[in-house]
N, C-alpha and C positions, 0 to 999 in steps of 0.2 A: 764304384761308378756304374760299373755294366748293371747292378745289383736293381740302383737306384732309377736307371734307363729302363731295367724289366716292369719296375715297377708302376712307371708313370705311362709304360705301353699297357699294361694290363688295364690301369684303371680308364685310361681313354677307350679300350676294345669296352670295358663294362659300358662305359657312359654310351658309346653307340651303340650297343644292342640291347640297352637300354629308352634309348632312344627309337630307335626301329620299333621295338618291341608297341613301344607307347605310338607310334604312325599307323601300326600294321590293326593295333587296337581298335581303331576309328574308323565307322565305317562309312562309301557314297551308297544310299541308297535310292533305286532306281525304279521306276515303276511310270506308270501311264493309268488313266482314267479316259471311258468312253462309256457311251450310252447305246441300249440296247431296243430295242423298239421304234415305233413311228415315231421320225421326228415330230416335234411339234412344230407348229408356223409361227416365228416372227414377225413382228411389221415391223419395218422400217422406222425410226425415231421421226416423227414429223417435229421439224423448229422454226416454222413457218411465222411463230410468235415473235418471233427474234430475228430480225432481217439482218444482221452480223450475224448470228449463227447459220441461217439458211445458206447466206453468201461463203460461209467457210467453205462451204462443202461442195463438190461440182456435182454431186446425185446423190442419190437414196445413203443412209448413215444408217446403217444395221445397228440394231441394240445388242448389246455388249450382255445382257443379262441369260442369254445363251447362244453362246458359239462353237460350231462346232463343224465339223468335215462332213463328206458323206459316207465316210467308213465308221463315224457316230463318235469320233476322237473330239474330245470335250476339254473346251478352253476354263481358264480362270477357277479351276477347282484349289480349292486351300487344301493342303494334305499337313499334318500336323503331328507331334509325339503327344498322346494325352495320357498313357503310361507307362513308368517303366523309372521315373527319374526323380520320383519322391524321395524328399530331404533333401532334395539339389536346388540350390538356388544359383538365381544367374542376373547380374548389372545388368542393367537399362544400358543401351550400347550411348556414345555419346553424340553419336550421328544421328543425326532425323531423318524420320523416313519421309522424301517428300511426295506431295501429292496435289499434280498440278490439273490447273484449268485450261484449255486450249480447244480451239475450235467447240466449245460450248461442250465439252465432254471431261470428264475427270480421268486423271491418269497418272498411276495405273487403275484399271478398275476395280481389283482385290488386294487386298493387302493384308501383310501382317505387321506388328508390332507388338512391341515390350511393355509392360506396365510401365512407365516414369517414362519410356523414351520419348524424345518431342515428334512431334507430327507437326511440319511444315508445309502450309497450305498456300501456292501462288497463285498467282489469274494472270495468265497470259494473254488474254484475251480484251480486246476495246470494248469491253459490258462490265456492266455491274453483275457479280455474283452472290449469293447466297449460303454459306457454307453450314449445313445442318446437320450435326450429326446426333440419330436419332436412338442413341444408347439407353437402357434399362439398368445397369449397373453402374453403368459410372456417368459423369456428370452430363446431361444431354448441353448442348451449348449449337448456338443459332449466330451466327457473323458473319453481316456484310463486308464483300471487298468490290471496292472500286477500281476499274482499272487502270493501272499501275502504281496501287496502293500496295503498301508493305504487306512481307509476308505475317499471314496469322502462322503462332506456335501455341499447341494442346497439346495434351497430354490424358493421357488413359492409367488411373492411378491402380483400375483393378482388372484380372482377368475377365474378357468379355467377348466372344465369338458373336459374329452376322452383325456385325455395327452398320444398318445402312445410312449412308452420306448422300445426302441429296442435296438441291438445289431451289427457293423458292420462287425465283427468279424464273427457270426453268425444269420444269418439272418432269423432265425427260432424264436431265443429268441423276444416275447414281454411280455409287463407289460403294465396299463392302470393307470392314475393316474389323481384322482379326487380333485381339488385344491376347495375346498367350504369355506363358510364363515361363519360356523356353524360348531358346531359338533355331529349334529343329522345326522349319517348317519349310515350307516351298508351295508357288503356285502354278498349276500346268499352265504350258506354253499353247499355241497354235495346234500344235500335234498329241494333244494332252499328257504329253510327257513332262516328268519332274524329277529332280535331286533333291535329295537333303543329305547336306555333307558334313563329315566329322563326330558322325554317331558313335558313343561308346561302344564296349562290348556288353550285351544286357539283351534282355527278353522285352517286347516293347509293342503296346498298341498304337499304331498309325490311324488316325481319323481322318478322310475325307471329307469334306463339305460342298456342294455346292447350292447357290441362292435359290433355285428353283427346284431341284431336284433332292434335295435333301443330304444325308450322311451315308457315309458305310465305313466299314471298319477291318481292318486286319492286325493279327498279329506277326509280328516277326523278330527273328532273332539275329543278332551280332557276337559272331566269333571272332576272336582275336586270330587274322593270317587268313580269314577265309571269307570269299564274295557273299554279298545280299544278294540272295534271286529276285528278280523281278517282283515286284508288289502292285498289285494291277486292280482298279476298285471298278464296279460297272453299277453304273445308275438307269433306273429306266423312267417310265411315265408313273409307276406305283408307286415310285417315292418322293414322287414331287410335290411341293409345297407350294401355297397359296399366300405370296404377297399382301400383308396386312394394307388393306385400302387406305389406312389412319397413318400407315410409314409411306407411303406413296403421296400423300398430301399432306405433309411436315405441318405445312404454315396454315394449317387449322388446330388450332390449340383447344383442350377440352371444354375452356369458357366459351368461345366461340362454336363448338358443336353445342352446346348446350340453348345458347343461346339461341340458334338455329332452331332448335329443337321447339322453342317457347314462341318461335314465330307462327 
């Protein structure tokens, strides 16, 4: 008996330090994104087109396409795993990510998502919207919603980074959406601080992205029992990118420039 006691204490201490083992395995890691140099100037979103949307707002509606502190702490940065996790595959989760309309603005304004997982798009809003999402890889798709018309559900079949989402309607509204094939990813807050939780033990490239300012890249590594040091990416004005005019006005399709063109 006492025999049979030892033995069922032993195999339960295996199964928790087993267990442990596999917690201690997986890492949060922690880092911040800020920008380095003169800020640039913003304007204000003007929605003067749209007397519901102007009326949402009681003043000036900052664009969401860089935001940032004056210590240069940079918001809505995608930080992502782009290696380290080959031959791993992972389920489309079975939750959508959603991605709402409100006061003439989409939200969140970055985002990620899984290949198959749905993307659930509302309109909170008393206007007609626009929903355009202007993808190179996977299916581009243009749907009006009317308000308080049912939600649209899409789907991103392939990996695809900087999906911009815009609005025809209102051509102020964008959204960025990051279609990866993991779900180690995370996007900075207000204070450009990020997590990505649950990371194995493994050597691993971290990619940052942001819309205007471009990418940078770290590696780092995950010991099983021991902390990730801070991972900290900094963007300045040299690595800013220049928004395509042609994604900035969706709802000019190439027949229509061409056309233009023969005027």
């Amino acid at each position: 008996m006492r025999q049979i006691f030892s033995t069922r204490v032993l195999a339960l201490s295996g199964l928790a330090v087993l267990t442990a083992t596999g917690l201690f395995a997986q890492a949060s890691v922690k880092g911040k994104a800020d920008f380095k140099g003169t800020a640039p100037k913003v304007r204000p979103l003007s929605m003067e087109a749209d007397p519901f949307c102007a009326g949402k707002h009681a003043g000036p509606v900052p664009s969401e396409t860089i935001v940032m502190k004056s210590d240069g702490s940079l918001k809505n940065v995608f930080v992502y795993v782009t290696k380290g996790l080959e031959g791993k595959t992972f389920p489309a989760p079975s939750t959508p990510v959603v991605l709402d309309q409100t006061g003439c603005l989409y939200s969140p304004h970055v985002f990620g998502i899984l290949p198959d997982q749905q993307l659930k798009v509302v309109n909170n809003d008393a206007t007609t919207h626009n929903v355009h999402a202007v993808a190179e890889v996977n299916q581009e798709f243009n749907v009006g919603q009317r308000p308080g018309g049912p939600a649209i559900y899409k789907t991103f079949p392939k990996p695809e980074v900087t999906i911009p989402i815009l609005c025809n309607q209102h051509p102020w509204m964008r959204a960025v959406a990051h279609v990866i094939a993991n779900p180690y990813y995370a996007v900075t807050d207000e204070n450009g601080a990020f997590e990505i939780k649950g990371l194995p033990a493994g050597t691993y490239t971290l990619t940052a992205i942001h819309e205007k300012f471009g990418t940078a890249t770290q590696t780092i590594t995950v010991a099983a029992g021991k902390p990730v040091p801070p991972v900290n990416f900094t963007f300045n004005s040299g690595t800013a990118m220049n928004i395509s005019p042609l994604k900035m006005l969706p709802a000019l399709s190439m027949d229509m420039i061409m056309d233009m063109a023969r005027r």
